[in-house]
N, C-alpha and C positions, 0 to 999 in steps of 0.2 A: 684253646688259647683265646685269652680277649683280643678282639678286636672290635673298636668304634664304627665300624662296618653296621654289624650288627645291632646299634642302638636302632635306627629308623625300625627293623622289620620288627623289632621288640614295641618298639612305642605301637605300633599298628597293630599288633597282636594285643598290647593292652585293651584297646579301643574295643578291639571285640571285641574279650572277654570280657569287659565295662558293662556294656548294653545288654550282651545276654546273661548275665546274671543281675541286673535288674530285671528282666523280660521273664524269666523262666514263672514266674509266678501266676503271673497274667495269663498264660495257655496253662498250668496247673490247675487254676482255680474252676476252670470249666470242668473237669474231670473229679476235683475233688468235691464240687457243689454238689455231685450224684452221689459221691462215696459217704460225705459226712450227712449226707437229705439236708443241707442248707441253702436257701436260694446264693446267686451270683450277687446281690446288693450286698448281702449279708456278708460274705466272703469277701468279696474284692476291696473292702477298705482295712484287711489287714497290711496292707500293701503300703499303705499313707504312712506307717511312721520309717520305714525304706525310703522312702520317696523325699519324705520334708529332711532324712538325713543324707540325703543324696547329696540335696543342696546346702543344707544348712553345715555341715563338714568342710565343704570346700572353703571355706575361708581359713579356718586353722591350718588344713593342707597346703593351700598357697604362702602361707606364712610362714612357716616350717621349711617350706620347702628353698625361698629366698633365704633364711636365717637358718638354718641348720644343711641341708642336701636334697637335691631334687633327686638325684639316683637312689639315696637310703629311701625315700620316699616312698619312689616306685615297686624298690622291693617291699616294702613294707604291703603297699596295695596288692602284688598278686600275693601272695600267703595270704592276707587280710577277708582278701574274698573268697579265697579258694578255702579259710577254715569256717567263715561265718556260712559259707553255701551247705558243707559238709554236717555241719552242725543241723541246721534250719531239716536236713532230710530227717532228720531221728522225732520230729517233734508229734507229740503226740496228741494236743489242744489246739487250738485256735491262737491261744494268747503266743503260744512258743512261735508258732508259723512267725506271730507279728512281731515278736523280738527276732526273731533269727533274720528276717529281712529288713527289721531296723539295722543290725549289726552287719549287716550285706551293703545297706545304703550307706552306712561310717564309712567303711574301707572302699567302697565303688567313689566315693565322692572325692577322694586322693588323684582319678585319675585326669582330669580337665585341666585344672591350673596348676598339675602339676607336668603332664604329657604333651601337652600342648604347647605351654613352655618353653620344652625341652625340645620339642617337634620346629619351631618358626624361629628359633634363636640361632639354626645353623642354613637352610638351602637358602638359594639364589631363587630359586623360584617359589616362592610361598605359596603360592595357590594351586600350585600340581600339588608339593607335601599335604597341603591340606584336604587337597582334593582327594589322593590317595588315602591317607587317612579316616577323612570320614568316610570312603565306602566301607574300610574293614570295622568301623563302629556301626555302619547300619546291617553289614553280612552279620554284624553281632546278634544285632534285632531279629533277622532271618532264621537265624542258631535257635536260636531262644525259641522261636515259634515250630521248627522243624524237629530239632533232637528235645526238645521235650515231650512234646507229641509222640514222638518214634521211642521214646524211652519208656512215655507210661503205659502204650498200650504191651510193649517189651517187658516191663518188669515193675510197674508201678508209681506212683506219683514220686514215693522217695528218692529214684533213681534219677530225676529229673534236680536235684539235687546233689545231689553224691556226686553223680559222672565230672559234671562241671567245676564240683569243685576240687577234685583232684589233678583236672587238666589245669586249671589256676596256680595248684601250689607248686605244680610241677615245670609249669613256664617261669615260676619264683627263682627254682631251683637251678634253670637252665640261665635265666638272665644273668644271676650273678654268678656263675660261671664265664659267660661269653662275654658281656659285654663291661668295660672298663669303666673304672668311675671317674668322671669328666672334672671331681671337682668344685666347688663354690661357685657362684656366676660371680665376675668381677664387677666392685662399684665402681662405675667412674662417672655415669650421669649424672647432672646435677637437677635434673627436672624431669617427670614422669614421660611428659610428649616428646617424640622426637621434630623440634624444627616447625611446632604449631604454638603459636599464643594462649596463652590460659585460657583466653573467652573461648573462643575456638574447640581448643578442648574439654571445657566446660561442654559445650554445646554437642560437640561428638560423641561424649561419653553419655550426657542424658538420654538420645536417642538409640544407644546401642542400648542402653537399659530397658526403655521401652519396648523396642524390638524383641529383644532379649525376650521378657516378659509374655507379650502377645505369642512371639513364636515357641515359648518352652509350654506353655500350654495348650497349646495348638499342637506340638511334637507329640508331647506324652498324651495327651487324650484320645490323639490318635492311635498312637503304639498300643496303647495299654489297649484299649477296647477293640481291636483288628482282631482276634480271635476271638471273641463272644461275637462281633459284628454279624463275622464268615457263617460262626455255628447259627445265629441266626436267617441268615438272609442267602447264604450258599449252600442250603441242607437237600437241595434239587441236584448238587453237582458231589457232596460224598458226607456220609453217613459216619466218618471214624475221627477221633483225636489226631492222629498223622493227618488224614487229608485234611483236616482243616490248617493242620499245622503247617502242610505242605504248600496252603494255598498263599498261606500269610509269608509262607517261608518265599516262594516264587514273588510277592509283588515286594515284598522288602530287597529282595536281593537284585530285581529290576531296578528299580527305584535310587537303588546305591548309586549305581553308576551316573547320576544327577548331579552328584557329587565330584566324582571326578572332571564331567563334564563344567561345573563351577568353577572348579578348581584352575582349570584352563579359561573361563573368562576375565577369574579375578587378575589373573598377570596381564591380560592384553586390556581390560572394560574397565571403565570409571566403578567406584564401587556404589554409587550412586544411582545407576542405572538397572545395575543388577538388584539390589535390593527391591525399588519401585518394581519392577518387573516382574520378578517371583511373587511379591505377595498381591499383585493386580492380577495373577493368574489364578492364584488359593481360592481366591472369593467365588467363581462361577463352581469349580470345581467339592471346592466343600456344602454347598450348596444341590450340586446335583447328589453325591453321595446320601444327602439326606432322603431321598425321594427313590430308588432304586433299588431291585433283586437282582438274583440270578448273575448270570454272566454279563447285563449292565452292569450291574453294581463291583464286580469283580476289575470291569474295563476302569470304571470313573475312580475306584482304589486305586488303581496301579498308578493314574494320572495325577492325581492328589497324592501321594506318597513322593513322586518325584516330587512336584511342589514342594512339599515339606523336608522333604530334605535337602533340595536344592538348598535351601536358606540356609542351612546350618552353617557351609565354613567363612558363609560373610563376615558375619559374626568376629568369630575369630580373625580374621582376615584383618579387619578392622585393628582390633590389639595387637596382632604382628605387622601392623604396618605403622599405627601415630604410637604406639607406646614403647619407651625405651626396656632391654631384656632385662635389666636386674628387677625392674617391676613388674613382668607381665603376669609373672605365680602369680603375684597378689592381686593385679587387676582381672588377670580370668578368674580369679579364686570368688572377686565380686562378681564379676558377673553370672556365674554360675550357682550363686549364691541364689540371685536375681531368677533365672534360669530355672532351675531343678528346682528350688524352692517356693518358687510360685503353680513351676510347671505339679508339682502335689497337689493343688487343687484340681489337677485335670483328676485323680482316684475318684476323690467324693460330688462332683462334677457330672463323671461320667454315670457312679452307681445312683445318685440323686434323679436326674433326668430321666435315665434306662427305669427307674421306677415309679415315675408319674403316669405311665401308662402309654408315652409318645417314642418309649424305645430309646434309639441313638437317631433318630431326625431330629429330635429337638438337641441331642449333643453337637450334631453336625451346623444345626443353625447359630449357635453360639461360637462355632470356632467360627465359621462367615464373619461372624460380626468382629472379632478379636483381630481378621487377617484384614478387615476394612480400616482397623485402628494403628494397623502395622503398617498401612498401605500409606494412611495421613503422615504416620511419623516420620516415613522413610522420605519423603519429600522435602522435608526440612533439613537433610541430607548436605554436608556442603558441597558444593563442585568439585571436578579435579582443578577448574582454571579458579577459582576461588582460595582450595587450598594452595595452590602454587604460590597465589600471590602475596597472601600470608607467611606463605615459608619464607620466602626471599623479605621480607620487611621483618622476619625477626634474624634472619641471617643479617643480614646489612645493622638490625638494631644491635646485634652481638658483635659485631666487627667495629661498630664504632668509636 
């Protein structure tokens, strides 16, 4: 029987599934660099036309999803991924790998401006929902690095494929079973902000952009490259595809609960504070990761992945609090545009650097510098007592 109960655990189930099928490839590619004798440089940028469609898709989905349904959408995303996954296991080239995880990043990119949406347009408390949410988007990350690992050394790189994408089609199956369709969002807004002035918003949305930006490249270069990292630099503490998988899978799933832990400041904290805050923390921490093995370097991960994820549901936070609901598809759908779309440069990024002969310390030193340029922008940040006083001069401007 439907019931609207059931949307929230659905949207959080998205989330995973989101991340770890973008993820599965990245712990693939180390197992298949031996299988096909092609180095990880060579490999790992099949991955980039996934990634630019990750983001470059979100804009159509945000679109669609304001103008046609956010709930057809979402179905549409688990099938979408759970066939493009299925498909991508059979390939028997390089080029198919890199279409089949193009067609993975179409359908994966339905799910931000359009779940997120649908996530902050109903609780009271937006930064617990968000907060819960993104842990099950980083346990995603975890997934992806654990059951592929556990799959290929089980039954082969393809399974790493396969499994994932029949648990996708089959959460398709279930959602639109359970959960009820909510619906159109009603227009009755007359302006994107809710209760800010144009300058104002002008001003908030550039820096979430930049933010955006800095941090979606900083997110993904780290994701991406944490299992090649581990197999290089933890090969003292285990020798197999699961343990590496296991290790990435233990400091992802650590690291989640940052999230939650955000999620509860953004309802009590200025969002201005919190922002400064986490990326003034990135900068020592991405920094050390550059220079470390062994069980340092396992410790200075797990602390920099909180970091990094911490940052994520500001972000959001941000659009479910100044921007009105019948436009947030479209304005997450931008910013994740911004986001996933830039964050693609972390692919050739990471394989570019990892091949100059300096490894992932010179990749580490480059996200330092990108969290020092998140750090400048987050400062420009307006006030809570700033934004207050703006609200009430265009409330009083509206009343008059």
């Amino acid at each position: 029987m439907k019931d609207v109960k059931y949307l929230v655990p659905f949207l959080n189930l998205g989330h995973l599934l989101d991340h770890l099928s973008m993820l599965v490839f990245p712990t693939v590619v180390v197992a298949l660099a031996r299988s096909w004798e092609q180095s990880y440089s060579e490999l790992l940028p099949l991955a980039l036309g996934g990634f630019i469609a990750f983001g470059a898709f979100a804009l159509p989905a945000g679109w669609l999803a304001d103008h046609w349904s956010r709930y057809k959408m979402m179905a549409v995303f688990f099938f979408g991924i759970g066939g493009s996954l299925f498909v991508t296991g059979f390939a028997q080239a390089p080029w198919q790998i890199a279409a089949g995880l193009t067609l993975t990043g179409m359908f994966a990119a339905i799910y931000h401006p359009v779940g997120i949406a649908m996530l902050v347009s109903a609780p009271a408390k937006m930064g617990k929902a968000l907060g819960w949410n993104g842990l099950y988007g980083n346990l995603g990350l975890a997934s992806a690095a654990l059951v592929a690992g556990a799959l290929m050394d089980l039954a082969g790189w393809r399974a790493a494929f396969f499994v994932p994408g029949l648990a996708a089609g089959a959460a398709g199956v279930a959602f639109l079973l359970l959960v009820p369709d909510p619906g159109r969002v009603p227009k009755t807004s007359k302006s994107i902000g809710l209760h800010v002035d144009r300058g104002t918003m002008t001003r908030i949305f550039t820096i979430l952009l930049i933010a955006t930006a800095c941090g979606g490249i900083i997110f993904n270069s780290t994701t991406v490259s944490m299992p090649k990292v581990f197999d290089e630099r933890l090969r003292a503490l285990t020798q197999t595809n699961f343990g590496i998988g296991a290790l990435v899978a233990l400091v992802y799933t650590i690291a989640a609960f940052a999230q939650v832990l955000m999620g509860t400041l953004i309802d009590r904290t200025e969002l201005k504070r919190l922002m400064v805050g986490v990326a003034l923390v990135q900068i020592p921490l991405l920094y050390l990761a550059a220079n470390l093995d062994g069980w340092p370097m396992l410790a200075a991960a797990l602390l920099m992945m909180l970091a990094v994820f911490g940052q994520i549901p500001l972000n959001d936070a941000i659009v479910g609090r100044y921007i009105a609901d019948e436009f947030r598809a479209r304005v997450l759908a931008v910013r994740y545009v911004i986001s996933l779309g830039v964050a693609a440069v972390g692919v050739p990024l990471v394989a570019g650097l990892h091949a100059t002969g300096g490894g992932f310390s010179y990749v580490f030193y480059v996200l330092a510098a990108l969290a020092a340029g998140m750090l400048a922008t987050s400062l420009f940040f307006p006030s809570r007592r700033e934004l207050d006083a703006r609200r009430v001069a265009v409330m009083e401007s509206a009343s008059a």
